[in-house]
C-alpha positions in Angstrom: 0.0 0.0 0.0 1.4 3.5 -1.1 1.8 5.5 2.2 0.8 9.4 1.8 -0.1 12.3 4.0 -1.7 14.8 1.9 -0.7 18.3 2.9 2.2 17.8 4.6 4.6 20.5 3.3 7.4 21.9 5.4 4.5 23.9 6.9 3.1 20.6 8.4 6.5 19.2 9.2 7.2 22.3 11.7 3.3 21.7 13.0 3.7 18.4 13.6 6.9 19.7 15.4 5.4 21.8 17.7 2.7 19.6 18.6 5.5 17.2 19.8 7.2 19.8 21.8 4.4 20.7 23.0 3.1 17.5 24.3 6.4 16.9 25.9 6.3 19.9 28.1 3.1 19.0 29.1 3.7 15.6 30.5 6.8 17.1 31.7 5.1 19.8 34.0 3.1 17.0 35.3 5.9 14.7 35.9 7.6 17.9 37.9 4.2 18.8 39.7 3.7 15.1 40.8 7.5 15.0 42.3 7.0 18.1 43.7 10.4 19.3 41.7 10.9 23.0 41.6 9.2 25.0 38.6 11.4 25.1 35.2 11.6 27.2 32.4 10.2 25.2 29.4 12.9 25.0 26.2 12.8 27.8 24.0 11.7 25.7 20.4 13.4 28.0 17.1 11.5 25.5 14.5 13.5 26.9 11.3 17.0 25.8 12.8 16.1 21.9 14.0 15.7 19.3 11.6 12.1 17.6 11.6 11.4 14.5 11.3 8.0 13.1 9.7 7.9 10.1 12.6 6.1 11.8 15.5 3.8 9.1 16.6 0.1 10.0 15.8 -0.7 9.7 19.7 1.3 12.0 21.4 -0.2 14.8 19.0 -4.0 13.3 20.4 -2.5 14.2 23.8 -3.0 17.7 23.4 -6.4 19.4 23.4 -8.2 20.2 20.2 -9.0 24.0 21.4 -5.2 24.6 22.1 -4.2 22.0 18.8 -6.2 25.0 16.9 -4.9 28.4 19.2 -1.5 27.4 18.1 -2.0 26.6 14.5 -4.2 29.9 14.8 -1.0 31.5 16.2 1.4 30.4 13.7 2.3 32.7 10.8 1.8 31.7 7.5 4.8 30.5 5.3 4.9 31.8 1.6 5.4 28.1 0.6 2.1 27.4 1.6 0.2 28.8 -1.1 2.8 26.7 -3.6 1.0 23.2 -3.8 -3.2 24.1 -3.3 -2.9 20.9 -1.2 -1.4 22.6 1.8 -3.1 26.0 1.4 -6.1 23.6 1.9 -4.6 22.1 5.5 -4.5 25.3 6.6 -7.4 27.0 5.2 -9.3 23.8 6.8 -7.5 23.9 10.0 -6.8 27.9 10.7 -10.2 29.5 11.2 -8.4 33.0 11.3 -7.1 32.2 8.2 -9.9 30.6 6.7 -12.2 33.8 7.3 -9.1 36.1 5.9 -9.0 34.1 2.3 -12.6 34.5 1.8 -14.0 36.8 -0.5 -16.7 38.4 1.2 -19.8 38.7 0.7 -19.5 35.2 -1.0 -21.3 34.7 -4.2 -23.7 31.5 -4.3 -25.4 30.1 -7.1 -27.9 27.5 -7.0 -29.5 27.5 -10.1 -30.2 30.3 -11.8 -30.3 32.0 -8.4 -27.5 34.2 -6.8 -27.4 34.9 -3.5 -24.4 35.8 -0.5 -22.9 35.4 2.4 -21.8 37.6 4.4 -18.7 37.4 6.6 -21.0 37.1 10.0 -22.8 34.7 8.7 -19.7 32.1 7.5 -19.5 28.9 9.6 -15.8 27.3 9.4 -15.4 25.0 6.4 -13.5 21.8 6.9 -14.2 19.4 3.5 -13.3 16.2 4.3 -10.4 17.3 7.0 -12.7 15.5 9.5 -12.9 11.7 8.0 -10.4 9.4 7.2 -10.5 9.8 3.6 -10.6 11.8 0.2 -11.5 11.1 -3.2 -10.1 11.9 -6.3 -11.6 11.5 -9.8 -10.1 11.3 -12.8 -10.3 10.5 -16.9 -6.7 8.5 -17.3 -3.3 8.0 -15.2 -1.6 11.4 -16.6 -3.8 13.1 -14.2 -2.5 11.8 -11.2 0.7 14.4 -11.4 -2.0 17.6 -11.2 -1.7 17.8 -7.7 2.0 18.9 -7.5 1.4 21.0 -10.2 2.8 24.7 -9.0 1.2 26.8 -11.6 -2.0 25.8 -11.3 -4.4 29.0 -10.3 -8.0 27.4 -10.0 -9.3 24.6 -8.2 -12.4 23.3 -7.2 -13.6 21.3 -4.1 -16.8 19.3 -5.4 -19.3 18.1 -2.6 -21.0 15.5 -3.5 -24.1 14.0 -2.1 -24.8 10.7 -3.8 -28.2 9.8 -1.4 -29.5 13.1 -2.1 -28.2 13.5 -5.5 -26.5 17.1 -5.5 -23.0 18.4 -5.8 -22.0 21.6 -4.0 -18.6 23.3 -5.8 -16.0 25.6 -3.9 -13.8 27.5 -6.6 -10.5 28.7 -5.1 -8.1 30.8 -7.3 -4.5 32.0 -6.7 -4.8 36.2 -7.0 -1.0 38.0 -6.5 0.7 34.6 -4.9 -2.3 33.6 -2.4 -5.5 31.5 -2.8 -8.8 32.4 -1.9 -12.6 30.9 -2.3 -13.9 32.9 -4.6 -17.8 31.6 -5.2 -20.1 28.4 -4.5 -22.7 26.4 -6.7 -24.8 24.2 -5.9 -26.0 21.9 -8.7 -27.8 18.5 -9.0 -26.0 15.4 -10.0 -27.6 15.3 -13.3 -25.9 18.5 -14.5 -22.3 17.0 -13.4 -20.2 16.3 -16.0 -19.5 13.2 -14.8 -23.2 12.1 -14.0 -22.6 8.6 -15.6 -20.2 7.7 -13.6 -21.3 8.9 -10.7 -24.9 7.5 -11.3 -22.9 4.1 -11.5 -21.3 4.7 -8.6 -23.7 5.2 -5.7 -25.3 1.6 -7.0 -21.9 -0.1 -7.0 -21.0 1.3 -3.5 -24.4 0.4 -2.1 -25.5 -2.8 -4.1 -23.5 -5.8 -3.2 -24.9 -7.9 -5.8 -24.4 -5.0 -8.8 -21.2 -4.9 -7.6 -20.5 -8.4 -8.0 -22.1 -8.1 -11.5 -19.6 -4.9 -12.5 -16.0 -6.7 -11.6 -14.5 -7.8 -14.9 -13.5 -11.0 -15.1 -10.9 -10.9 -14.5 -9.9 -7.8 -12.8 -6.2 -6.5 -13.3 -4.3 -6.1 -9.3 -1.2 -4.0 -8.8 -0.4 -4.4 -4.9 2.5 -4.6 -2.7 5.0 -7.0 -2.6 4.6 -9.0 0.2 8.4 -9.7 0.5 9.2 -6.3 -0.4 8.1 -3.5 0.8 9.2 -1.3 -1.9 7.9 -3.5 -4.4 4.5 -4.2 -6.1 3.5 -7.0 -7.9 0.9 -8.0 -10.6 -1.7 -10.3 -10.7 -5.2 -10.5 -11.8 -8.1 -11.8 -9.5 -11.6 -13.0 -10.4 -15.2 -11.6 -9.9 -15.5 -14.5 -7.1 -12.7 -13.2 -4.9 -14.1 -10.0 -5.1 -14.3 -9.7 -1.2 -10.3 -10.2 -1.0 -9.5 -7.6 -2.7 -12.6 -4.9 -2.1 -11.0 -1.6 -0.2 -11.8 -1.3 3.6 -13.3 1.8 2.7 -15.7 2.1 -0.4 -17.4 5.7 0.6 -21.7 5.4 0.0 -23.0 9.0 0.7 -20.8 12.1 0.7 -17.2 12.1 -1.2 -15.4 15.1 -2.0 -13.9 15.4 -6.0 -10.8 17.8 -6.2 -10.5 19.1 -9.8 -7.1 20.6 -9.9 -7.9 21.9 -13.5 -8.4 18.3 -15.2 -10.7 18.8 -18.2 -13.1 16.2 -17.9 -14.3 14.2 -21.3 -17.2 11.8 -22.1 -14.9 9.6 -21.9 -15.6 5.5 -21.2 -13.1 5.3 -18.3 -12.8 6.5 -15.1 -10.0 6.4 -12.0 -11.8 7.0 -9.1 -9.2 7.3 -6.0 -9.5 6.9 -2.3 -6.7 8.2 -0.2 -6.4 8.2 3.6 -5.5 11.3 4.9 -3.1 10.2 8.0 -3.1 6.7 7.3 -1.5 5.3 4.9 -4.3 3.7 3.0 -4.7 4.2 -0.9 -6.4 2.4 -3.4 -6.8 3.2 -7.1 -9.9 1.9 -9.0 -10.2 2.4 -13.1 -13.9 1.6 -13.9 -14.2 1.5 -18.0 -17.5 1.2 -20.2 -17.8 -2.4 -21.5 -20.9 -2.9 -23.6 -22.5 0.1 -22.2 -21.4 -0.8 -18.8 -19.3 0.5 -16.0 -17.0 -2.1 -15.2 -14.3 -2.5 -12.9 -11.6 -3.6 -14.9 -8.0 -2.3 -12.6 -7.1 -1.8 -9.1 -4.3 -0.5 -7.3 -3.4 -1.0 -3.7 
């Protein structure tokens, strides 16, 4: 399985940093208070001189509060290199509210319909996405795509909500004005006006329907997945519609996924990579559905 961790520039390098170091003085102070030592000064942390590692164990940053997690992401300044890669404007933008409020354009314009309406600043509520679940998706036309993402001169990007159960998709359009991006509008649509409406008509069945599932594997199915004696290694194989349940993904999202469109120009084309990619995790697994006979098929996947 390809480890990631989406947004995780040097920016979330020198937060997950401080999270340690902050962690550590706590359970310090209440080592000190519970042997009765004499106060200390805590260290004095200059984050731009130490080398950071990305190991920190998950669990010591849990340690620490959420309401002081957020006061010191609040507190830390903004590098320029953050509005580089969209992806880790977006941690930030999802996890600073301070920011988050500065890199909207208010009033915000929404459109549902032919409708246009606003909000106004007083009226925002803090926008997380999918910061709050384990997972993200990504959809795509063909393998090229994949490299969008760490694409640096990309200046527009939408954040696609969609609602399969209720059948609507809710777009947030960021551009990059004089180095920083922003949210510029919102519209709301229903799934029928998507462009890819097919696909995702086909998809809210498969995800839902275990026996239209069984019915859409290709037999047989193409497998790219880790090397067992390798961890650096894949391996490829090919598995049946039968042994579906060996290879399905511990996640297969049912109701609300999130589509990043990172300026991919979507055709009516016959296949489809849809991509679901842990956020802290580890986990990643890459799906390509094609049209066979007139049907969405799953036809590749890669762990």
């Amino acid at each position: 399985m390809r480890g990631i961790y989406p947004f995780c520039g040097n920016y979330m390098r020198k937060r997950t940093f401080l999270f340690f170091c902050l962690a550590c003085f706590v359970i310090s102070m209440a080592i000190g208070c519970k042997d009765k030592k004499p106060e200390v000064e805590p260290p004095v942390v200059v984050v731009d001189t130490v080398e950071v590692v990305d190991t920190v164990p998950q669990v010591v940053i849990d340690t620490i509060p959420e309401n002081a997690r957020d006061s010191l992401i609040s507190s830390t300044p903004v590098p320029k290199a953050a509005d580089e890669l969209f992806d880790d404007f977006l941690f930030l933008f999802t996890a600073n509210k301070k920011l988050q409020y500065e890199r909207v354009d208010f009033p915000l314009p929404v459109y549902n319909g032919d409708s246009r309406t606003a909000i106004e600043k007083k009226n925002w509520k803090m926008e997380r996405f999918f910061s709050q679940q384990e997972f993200y998706t990504l959809i795509l036309d063909d393998e090229s795509q994949l490299e969008l993402p760490k694409d640096t001169t990309i200046d527009s990007v939408v954040i696609e909500k969609i609602l399969l159960k209720a059948k609507t998709v809710e777009q947030h359009s960021f551009s990059r004005n004089d180095g920083q991006w922003r949210l510029k509008s919102i519209s709301r649509n229903t799934l029928a006006q998507n462009q890819n409406k097919s696909f995702l008509a086909f998809y809210e069945r498969f995800a839902t329907d275990t026996v239209f599932q069984q019915q859409s594997i290709h037999d047989p199915v193409k497998a790219v997945l880790p090397d067992p004696d390798d961890d650096y290694d894949m391996v490829e194989g090919e598995f049946h519609p039968d042994q579906w349940e060996e290879f399905k993904p511990y996640i297969l999202p049912n109701d609300t996924i999130y589509n990043v469109i990172y300026g991919q120009k979507y055709r009516r084309s016959k296949q489809k990579l849809f991509i679901i990619r842990g956020l802290s995790n580890g986990f990643e697994t890459e799906m390509t559905f094609k049209q066979v006979d007139g049907k969405w098929m799953l036809v590749k996947i890669v762990e």
